[in-house]
GURO-597876 format. One record per residue (C-alpha): chain; residue in three letters; x, y, z. Coordinates in steps of 0.5 Angstrom, whole numbers, always signed. Each point is the difference from the previous one (the first is absolute). Layout:
chain:A, res:ALA, x:X, y:Y, z:Z
...
# end
This chain:
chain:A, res:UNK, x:+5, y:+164, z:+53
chain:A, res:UNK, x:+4, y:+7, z:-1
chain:A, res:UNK, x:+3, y:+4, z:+6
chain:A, res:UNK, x:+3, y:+6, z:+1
chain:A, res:UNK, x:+4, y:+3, z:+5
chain:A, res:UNK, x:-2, y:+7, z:+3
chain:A, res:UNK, x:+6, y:+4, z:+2
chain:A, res:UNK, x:+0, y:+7, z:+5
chain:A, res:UNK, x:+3, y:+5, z:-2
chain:A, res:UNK, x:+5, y:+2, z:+4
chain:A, res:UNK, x:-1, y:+7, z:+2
chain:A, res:UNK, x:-6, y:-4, z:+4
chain:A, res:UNK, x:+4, y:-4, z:+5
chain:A, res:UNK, x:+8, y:+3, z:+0
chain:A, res:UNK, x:-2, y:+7, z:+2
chain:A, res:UNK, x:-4, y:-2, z:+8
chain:A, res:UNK, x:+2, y:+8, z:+0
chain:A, res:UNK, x:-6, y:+1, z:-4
chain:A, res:UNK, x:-5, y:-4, z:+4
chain:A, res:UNK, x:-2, y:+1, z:+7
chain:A, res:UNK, x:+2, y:-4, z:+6
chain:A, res:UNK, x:-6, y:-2, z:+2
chain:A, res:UNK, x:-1, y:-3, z:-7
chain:A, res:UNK, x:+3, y:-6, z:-3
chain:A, res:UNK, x:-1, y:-4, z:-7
chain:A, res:UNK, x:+4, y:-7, z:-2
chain:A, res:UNK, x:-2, y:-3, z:-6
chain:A, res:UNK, x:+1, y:-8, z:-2
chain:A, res:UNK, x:-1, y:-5, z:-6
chain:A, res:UNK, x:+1, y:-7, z:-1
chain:A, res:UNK, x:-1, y:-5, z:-7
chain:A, res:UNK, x:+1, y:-7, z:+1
chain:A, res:UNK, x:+0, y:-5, z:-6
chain:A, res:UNK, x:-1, y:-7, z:+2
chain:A, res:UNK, x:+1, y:-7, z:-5
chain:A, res:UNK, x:-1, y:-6, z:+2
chain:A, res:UNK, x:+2, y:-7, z:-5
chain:A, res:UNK, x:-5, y:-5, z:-1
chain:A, res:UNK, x:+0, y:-6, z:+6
chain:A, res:UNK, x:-3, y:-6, z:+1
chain:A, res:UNK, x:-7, y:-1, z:+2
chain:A, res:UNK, x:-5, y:-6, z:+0
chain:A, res:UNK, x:-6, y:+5, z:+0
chain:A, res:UNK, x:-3, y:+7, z:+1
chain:A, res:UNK, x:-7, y:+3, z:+2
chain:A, res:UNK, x:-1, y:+6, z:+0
chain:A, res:UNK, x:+4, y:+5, z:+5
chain:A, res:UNK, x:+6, y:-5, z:-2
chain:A, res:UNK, x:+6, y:+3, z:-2
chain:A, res:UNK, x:+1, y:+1, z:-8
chain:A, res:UNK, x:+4, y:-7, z:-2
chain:A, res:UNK, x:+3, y:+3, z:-6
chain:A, res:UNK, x:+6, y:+6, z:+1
chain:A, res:UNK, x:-3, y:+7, z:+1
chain:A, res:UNK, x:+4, y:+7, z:+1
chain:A, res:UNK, x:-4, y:+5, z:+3
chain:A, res:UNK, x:+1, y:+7, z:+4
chain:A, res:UNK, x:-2, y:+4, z:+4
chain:A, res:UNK, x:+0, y:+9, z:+1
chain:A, res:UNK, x:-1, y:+4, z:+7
chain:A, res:UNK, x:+1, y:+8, z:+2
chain:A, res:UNK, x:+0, y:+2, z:+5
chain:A, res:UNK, x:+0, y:+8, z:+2
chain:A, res:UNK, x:+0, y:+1, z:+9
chain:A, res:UNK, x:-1, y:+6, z:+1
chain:A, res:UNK, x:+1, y:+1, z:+9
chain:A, res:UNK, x:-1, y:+7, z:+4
chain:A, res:UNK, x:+1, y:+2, z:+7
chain:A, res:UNK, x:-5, y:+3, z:+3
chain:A, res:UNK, x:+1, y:+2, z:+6
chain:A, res:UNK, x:+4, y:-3, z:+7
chain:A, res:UNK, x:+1, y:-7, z:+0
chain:A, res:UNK, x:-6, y:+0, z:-7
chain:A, res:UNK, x:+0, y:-2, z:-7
chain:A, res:UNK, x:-4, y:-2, z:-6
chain:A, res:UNK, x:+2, y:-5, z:-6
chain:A, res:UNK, x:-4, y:-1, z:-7
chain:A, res:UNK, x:+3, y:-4, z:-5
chain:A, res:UNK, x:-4, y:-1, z:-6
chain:A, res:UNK, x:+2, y:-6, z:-4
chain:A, res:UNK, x:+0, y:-3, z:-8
chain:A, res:UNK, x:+1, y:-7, z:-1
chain:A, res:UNK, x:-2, y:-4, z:-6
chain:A, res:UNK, x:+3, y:-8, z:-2
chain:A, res:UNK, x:-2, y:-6, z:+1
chain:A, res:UNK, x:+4, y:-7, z:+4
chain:A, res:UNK, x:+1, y:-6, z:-3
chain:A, res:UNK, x:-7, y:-3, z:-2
chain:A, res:UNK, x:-4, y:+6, z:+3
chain:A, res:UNK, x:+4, y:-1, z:+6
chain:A, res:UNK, x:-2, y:-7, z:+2
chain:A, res:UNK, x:+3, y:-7, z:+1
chain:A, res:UNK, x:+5, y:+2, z:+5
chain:A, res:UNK, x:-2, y:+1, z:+8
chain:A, res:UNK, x:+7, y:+4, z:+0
chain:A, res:UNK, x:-1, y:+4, z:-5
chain:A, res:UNK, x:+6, y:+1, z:-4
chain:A, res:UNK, x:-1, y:+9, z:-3
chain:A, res:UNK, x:-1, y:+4, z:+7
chain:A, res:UNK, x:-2, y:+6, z:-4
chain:A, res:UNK, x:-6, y:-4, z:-3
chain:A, res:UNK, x:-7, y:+0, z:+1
chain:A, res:UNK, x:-5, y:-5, z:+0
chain:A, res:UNK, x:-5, y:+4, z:-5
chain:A, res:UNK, x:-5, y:-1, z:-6
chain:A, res:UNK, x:+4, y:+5, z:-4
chain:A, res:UNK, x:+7, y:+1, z:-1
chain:A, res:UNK, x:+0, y:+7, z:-4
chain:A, res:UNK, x:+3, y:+5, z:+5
chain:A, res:UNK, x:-5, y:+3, z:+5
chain:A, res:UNK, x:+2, y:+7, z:+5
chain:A, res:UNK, x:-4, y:+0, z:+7
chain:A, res:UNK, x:+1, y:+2, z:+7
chain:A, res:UNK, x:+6, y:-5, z:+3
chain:A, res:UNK, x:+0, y:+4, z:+7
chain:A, res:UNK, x:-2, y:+7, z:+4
chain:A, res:UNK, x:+1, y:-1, z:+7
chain:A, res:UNK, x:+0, y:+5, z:+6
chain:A, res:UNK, x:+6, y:-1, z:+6
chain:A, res:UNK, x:+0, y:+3, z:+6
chain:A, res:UNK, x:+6, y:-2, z:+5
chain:A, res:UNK, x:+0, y:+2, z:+8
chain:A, res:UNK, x:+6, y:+0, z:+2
chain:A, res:UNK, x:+3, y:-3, z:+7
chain:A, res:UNK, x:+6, y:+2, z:+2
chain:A, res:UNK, x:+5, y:+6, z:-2
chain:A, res:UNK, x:+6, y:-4, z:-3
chain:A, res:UNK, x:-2, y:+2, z:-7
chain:A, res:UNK, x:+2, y:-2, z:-7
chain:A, res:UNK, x:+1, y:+2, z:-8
chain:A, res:UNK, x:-4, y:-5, z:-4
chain:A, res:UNK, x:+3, y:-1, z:-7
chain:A, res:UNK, x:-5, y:+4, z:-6
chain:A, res:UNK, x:-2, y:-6, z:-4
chain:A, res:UNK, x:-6, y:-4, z:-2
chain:A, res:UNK, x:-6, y:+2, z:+3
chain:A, res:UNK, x:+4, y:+3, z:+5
chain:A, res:UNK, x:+1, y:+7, z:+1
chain:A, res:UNK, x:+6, y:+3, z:+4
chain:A, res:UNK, x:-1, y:+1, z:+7
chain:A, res:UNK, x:+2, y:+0, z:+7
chain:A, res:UNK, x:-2, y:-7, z:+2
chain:A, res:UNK, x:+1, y:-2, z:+8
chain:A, res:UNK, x:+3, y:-7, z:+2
chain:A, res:UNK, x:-7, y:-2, z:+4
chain:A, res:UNK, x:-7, y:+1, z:-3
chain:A, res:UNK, x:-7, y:-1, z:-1
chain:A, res:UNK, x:-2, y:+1, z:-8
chain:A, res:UNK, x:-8, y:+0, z:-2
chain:A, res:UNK, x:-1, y:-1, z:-7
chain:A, res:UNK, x:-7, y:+1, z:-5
chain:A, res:UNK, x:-2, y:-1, z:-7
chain:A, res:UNK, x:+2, y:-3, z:-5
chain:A, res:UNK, x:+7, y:-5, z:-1
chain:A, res:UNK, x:+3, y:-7, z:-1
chain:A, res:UNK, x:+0, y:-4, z:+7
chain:A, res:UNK, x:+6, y:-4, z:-3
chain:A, res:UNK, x:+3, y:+8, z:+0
chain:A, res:UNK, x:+1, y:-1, z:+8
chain:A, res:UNK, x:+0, y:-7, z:+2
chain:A, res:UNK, x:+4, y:-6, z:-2
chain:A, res:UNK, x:+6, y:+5, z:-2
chain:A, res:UNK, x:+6, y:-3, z:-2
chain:A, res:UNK, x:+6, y:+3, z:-2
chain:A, res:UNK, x:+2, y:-5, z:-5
chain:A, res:UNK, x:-6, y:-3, z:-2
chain:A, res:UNK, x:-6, y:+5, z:-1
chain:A, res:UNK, x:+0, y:+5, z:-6
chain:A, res:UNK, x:-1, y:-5, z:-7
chain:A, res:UNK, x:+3, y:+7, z:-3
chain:A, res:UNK, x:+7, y:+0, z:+2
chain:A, res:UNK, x:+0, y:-7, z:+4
chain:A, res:UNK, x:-2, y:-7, z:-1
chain:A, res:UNK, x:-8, y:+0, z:-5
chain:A, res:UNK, x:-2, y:-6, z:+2
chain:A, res:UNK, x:-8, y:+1, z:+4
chain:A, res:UNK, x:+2, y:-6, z:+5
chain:A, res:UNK, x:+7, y:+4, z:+1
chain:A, res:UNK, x:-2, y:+8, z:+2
chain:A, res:UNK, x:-5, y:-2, z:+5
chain:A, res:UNK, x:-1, y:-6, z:+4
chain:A, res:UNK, x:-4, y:-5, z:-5
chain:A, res:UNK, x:-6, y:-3, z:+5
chain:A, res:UNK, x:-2, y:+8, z:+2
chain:A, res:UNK, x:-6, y:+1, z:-3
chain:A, res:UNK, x:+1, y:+8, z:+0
chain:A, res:UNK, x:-5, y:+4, z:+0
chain:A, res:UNK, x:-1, y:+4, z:-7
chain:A, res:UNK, x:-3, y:+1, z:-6
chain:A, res:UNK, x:+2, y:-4, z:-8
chain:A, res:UNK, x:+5, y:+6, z:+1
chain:A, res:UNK, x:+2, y:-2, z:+7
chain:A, res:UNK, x:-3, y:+6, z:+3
chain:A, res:UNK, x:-4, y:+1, z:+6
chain:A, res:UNK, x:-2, y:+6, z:+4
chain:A, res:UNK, x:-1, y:+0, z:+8
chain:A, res:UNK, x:+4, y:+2, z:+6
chain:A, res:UNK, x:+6, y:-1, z:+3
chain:A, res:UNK, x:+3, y:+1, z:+7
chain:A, res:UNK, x:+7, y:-2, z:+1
chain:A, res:UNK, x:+6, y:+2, z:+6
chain:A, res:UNK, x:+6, y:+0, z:+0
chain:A, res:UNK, x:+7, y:-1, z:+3
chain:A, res:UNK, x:+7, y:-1, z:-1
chain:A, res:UNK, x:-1, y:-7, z:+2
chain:A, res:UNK, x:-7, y:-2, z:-1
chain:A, res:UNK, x:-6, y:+2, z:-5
chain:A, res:UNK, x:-7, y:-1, z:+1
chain:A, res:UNK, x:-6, y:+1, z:-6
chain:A, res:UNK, x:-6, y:-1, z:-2
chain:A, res:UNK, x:-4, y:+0, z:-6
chain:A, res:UNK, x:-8, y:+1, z:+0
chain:A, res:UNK, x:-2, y:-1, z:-8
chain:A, res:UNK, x:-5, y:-1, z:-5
chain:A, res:UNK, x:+0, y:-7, z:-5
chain:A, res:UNK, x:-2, y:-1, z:-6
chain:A, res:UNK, x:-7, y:+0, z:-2
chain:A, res:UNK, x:+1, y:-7, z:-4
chain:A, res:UNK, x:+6, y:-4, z:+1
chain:A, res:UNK, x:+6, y:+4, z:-4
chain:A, res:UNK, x:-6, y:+5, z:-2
chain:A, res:UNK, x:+3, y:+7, z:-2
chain:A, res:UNK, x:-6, y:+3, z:+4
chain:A, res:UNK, x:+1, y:+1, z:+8
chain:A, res:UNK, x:-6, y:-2, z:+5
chain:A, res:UNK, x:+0, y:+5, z:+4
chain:A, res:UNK, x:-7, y:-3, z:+5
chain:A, res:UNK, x:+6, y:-1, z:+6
chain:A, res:UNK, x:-6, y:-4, z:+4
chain:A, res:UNK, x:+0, y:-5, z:-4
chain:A, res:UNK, x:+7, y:+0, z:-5
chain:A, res:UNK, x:+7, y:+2, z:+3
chain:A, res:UNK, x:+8, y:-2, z:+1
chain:A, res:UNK, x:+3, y:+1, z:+7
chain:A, res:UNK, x:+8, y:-1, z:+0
chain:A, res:UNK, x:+4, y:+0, z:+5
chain:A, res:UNK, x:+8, y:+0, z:+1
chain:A, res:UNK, x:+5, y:+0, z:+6
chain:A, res:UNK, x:+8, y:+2, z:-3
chain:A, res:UNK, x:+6, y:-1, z:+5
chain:A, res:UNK, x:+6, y:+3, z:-3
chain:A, res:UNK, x:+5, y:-5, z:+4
chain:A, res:UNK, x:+5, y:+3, z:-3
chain:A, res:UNK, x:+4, y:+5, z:-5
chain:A, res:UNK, x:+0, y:-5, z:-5
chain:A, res:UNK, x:-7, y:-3, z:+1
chain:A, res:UNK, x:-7, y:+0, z:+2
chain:A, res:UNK, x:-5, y:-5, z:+0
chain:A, res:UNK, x:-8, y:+1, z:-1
chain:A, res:UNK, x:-6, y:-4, z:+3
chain:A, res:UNK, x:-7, y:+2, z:-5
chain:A, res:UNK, x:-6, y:-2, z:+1
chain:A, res:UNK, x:-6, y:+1, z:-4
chain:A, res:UNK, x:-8, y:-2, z:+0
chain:A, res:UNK, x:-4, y:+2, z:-6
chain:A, res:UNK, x:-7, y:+1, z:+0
chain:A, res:UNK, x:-4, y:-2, z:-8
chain:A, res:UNK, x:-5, y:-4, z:-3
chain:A, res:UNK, x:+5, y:-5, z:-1
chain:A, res:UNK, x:-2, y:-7, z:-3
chain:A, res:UNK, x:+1, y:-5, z:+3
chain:A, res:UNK, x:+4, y:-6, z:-3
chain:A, res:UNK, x:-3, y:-5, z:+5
chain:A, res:UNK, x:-7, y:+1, z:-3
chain:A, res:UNK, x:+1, y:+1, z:-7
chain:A, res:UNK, x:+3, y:-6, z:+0
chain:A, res:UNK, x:-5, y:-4, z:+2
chain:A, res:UNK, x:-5, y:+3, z:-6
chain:A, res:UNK, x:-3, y:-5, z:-4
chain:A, res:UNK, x:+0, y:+5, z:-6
chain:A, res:UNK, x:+5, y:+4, z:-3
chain:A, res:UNK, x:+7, y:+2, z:+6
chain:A, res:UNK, x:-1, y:+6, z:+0
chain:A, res:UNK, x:+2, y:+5, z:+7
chain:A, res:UNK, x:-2, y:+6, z:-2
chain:A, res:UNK, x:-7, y:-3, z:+0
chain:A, res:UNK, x:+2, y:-2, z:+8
chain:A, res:UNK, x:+1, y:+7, z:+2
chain:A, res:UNK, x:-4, y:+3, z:+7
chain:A, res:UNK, x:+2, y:+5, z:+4
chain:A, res:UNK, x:+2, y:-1, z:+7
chain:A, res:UNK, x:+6, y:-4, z:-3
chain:A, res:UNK, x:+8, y:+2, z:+2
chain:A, res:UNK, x:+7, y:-2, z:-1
chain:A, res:UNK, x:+5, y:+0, z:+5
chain:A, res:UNK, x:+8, y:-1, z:+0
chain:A, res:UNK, x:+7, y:+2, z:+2
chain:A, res:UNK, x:+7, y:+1, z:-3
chain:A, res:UNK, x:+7, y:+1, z:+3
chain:A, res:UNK, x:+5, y:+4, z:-3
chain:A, res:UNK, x:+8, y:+1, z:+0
chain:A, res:UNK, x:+4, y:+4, z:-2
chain:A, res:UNK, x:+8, y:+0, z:+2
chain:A, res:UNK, x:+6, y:+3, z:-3
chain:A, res:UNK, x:+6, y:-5, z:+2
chain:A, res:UNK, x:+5, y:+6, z:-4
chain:A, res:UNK, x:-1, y:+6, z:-2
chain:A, res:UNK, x:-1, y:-2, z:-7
chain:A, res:UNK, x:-3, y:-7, z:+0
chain:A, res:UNK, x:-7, y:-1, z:+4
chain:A, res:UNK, x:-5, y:-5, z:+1
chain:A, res:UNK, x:-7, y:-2, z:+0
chain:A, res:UNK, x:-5, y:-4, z:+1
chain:A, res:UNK, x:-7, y:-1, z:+2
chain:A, res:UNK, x:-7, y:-5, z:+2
chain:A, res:UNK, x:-6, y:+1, z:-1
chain:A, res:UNK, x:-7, y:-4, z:+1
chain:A, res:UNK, x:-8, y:+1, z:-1
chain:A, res:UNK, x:-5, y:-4, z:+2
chain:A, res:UNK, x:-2, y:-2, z:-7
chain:A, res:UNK, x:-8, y:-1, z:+1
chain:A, res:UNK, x:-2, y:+5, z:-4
chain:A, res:UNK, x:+1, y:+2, z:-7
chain:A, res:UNK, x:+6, y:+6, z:-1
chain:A, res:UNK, x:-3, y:+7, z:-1
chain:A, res:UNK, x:+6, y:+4, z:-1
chain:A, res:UNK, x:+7, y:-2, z:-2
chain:A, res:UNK, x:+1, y:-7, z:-1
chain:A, res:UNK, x:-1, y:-7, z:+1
chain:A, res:UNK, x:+5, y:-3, z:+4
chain:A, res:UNK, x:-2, y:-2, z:+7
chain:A, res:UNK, x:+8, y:-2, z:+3
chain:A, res:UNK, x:+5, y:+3, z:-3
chain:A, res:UNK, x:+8, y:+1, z:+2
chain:A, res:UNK, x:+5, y:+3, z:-3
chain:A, res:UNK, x:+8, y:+1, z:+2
chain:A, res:UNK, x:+5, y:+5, z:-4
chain:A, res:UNK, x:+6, y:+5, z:+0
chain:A, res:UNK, x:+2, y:+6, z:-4
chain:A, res:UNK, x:+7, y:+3, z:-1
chain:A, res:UNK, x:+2, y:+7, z:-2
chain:A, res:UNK, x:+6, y:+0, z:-5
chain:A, res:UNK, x:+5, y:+3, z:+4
chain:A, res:UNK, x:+4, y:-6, z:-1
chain:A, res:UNK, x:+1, y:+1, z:-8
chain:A, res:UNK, x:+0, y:+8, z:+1
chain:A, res:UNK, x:-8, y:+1, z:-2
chain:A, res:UNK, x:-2, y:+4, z:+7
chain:A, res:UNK, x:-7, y:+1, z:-3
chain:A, res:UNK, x:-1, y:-7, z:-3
chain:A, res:UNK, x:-4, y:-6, z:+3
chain:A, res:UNK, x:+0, y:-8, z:-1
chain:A, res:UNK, x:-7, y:-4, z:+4
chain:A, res:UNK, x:+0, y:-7, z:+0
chain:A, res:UNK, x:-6, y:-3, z:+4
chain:A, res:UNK, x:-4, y:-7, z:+0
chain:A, res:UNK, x:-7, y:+0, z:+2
chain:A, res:UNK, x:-6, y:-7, z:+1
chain:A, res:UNK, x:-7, y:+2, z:+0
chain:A, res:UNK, x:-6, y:-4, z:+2
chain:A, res:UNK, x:-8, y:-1, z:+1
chain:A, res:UNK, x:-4, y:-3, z:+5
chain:A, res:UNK, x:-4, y:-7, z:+0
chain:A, res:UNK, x:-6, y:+4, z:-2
chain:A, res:UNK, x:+2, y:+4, z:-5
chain:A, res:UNK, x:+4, y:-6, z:-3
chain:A, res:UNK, x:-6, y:-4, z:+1
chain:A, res:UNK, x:-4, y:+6, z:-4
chain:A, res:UNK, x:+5, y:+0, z:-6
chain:A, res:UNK, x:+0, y:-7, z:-1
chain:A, res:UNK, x:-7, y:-1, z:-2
chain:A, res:UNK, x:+1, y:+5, z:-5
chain:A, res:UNK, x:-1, y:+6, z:+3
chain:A, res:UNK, x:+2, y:+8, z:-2
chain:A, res:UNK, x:+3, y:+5, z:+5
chain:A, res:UNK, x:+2, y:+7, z:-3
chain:A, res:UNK, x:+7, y:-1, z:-1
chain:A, res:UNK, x:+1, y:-8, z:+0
chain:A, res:UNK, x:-4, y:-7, z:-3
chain:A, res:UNK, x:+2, y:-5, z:-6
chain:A, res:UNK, x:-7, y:-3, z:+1
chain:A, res:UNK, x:+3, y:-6, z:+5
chain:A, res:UNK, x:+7, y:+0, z:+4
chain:A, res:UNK, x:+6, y:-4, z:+1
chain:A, res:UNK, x:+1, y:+3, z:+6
chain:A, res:UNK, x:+8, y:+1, z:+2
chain:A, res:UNK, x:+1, y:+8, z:+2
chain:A, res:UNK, x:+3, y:+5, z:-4
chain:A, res:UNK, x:+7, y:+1, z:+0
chain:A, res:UNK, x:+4, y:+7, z:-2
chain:A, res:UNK, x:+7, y:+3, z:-1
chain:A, res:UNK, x:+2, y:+6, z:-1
chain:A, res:UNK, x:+7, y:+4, z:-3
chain:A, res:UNK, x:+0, y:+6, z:-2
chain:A, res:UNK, x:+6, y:+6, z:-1
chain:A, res:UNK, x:-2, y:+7, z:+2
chain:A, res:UNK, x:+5, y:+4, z:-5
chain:A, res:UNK, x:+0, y:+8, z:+2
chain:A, res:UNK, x:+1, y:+5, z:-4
chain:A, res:UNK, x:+0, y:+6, z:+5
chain:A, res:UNK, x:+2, y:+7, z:-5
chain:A, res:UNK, x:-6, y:-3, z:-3
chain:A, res:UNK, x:-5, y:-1, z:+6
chain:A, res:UNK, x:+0, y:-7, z:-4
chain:A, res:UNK, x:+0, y:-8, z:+1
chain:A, res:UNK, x:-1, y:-6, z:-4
chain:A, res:UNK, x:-1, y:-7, z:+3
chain:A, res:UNK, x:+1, y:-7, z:-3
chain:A, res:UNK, x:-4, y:-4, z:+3
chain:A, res:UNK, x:-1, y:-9, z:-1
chain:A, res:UNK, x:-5, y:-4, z:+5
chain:A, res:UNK, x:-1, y:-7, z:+0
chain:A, res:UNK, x:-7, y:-3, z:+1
chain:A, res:UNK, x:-2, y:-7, z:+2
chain:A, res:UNK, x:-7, y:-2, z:+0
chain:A, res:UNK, x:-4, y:+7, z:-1
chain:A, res:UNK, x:-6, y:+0, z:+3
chain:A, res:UNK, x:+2, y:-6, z:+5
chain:A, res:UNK, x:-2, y:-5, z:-6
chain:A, res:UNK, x:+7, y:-5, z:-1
chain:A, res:UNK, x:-5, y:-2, z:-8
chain:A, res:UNK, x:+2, y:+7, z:-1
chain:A, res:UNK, x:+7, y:+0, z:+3
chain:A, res:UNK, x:+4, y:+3, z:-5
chain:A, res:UNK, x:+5, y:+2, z:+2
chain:A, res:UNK, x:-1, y:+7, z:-3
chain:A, res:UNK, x:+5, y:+6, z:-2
chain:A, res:UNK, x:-1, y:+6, z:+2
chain:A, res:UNK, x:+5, y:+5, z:-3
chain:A, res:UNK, x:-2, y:+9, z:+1
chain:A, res:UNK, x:+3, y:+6, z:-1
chain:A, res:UNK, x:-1, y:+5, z:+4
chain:A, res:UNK, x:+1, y:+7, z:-2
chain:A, res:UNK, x:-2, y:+6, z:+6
chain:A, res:UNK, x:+1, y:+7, z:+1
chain:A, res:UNK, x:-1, y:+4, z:+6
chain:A, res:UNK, x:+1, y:+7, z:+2
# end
């Protein structure tokens, strides 16, 4: 597949004279080419990770555009293309190896709404402050305490589990189980968006939100369900910013659908099949833990757990039920390269008695199943080194993960080598 790189004129962007306060425009690409070699396997079935070798590579642009409307008021709108495809169609690893990819039946690049959402913040105090002009933000005086409404169109993963070192598969780690915590179902749809409201408090040491929101109308289904009575997601989560140098995050989320249950496929005496289980009135609930800490300026560390019930079939992101990863990132301050990053993490993903249960008897989710399982959990690690070339708004990262027992299935183990480069380009 061909790509080709959308440069802005400058005259575009190095003028802000030239474009109103109230107005701002950022702009972002991101080309990942990933290769895996052959590796050893006993079997395959259909949603199994391609044994032989296999290079493949994936496009998103981005345009955000931000106004401010009035006092405290803004309103976002960033239409997206995206095209490429993952390794094997993008299944066969629970922790998916390409953040930027989807799981959809074409890989030819496609251009559709990613976000447009309304913001209004009541301010509760008088200590004000500047905000930065960035990505879906625009310059304004912000206060140290306040309460925040928002409506439309977004990605929940745009407000919660955020984590400084590992959140943004375009400029930091790419695996899927690594820029979200892995056994949060979040709502959204194939692309990873979702429309509802959120509501959230803020102050210098707490942080409060919650998020209302859509799910798919079938699992990782492109079209949202939006009869709230009988499919919705509630996500909730308590930030305390103990410290300068660290915060921790407690999420919860509860998940509405008509989930399968694995359960009740399993136990079929025809074809193991969940989606022929499906019935409203099912749900899955869990809960993450997320740090952050910088233990010098330059080098920090993170890690995260997180856990669902696992009764019911996934419906939005990713087969894993448990998961815990643990990492750091370094700033190349050391080595006279301000602007460049070094990550390394490890992370281990799980799935419940029922969903190993359910894959045993040769059963298929979206993402996962060999048609029978060794179950032994999925473990990965990452590398990666960011390298910034700042006059050029540019930065190229290599990156290398070792994955052992994709799709939690030791007869399929592996190890499997993943080696990206990544190309991104943000104005």
């Amino acid at each position: 597949m061909r790509y080709f790189v959308i440069f802005i004129p400058y005259f575009l962007w190095a003028q802000p004279d030239t474009i109103p306060p109230r107005l701002n425009f950022h702009f972002q690409q991101t080309v990942i080419t990933q290769y895996h070699p052959k590796f050893n396997a006993s079997y395959s079935g259909v949603n199994s990770l391609q044994q032989n070798q296999e290079t493949q590579s994936s496009l998103t642009t981005t345009l955000f555009f931000g106004a401010r409307l009035w006092k405290g008021a803004s309103f976002y709108f960033n239409p997206e293309l995206a095209g490429g495809s993952g390794f094997s169609q993008t299944r066969g690893i629970a922790g998916y190896s390409n953040g930027e990819t989807f799981r959809i039946a074409s890989p030819a690049p496609a251009i559709y709404l990613a976000r447009a959402y309304f913001k209004q913040n009541i301010f509760l105090s008088r200590k004000f402050s500047n905000t930065q002009d960035e990505i879906n933000q625009v310059s304004e005086k912000e206060t140290d305490k306040q309460f925040s409404f928002i409506i439309g169109k977004f990605s929940v993963a745009d407000f919660f589990d955020g984590n400084v070192f590992s959140h943004n598969p375009r400029t930091q780690f790419m695996n899927w189980s690594l820029m979200s915590a892995g056994a949060w179902d979040y709502p959204a749809n194939t692309r990873g968006y979702t429309s509802g409201a959120i509501l959230q408090y803020s102050s210098p040491k707490f942080e409060y939100r919650y998020a209302f929101s859509a799910v798919s109308l079938t699992a990782n289904g492109p079209v949202l369900n939006y009869n709230f009575l009988q499919a919705n997601a509630s996500t909730l989560e308590f930030q305390f910013n103990y410290s300068k140098k660290g915060k921790i995050k407690l999420l919860t989320f509860y998940n509405n659908a008509p989930m399968g249950s694995y359960t009740k496929a399993r136990a079929r005496t025809d074809t193991i099949d969940i989606t022929a289980e499906r019935s409203f009135g099912r749900s899955k609930y869990g809960a993450s833990l997320n740090l952050q800490h910088f233990l010098t300026e330059n080098l920090g560390v993170f890690a995260r757990v997180s856990y669902n019930d696992g009764n019911n079939e996934t419906w939005s992101y990713t087969e894993i039920d448990q998961s815990a990863q643990i990492g750091l990132s370094l700033k190349g301050t050391r080595w006279k390269r301000v602007d460049d990053v070094i990550g390394a993490a490890v992370v281990v993903n799980g799935i419940s008695p029922q969903h190993q249960a359910y894959l045993k008897k040769g059963g298929y989710g979206f993402i996962i199943g060999d048609g029978n399982l060794n179950y032994a959990n999925e473990f990965i690690s990452e590398i990666y080194y960011l390298f910034y070339i700042k006059k050029c708004f540019l930065s190229i990262s290599p990156d290398y993960q070792l994955i052992l027992n994709p799709a939690y299935n030791a007869s399929r183990g592996g190890p499997v080598h993943v080696f990206s480069l990544r190309v991104h380009i943000h104005l």
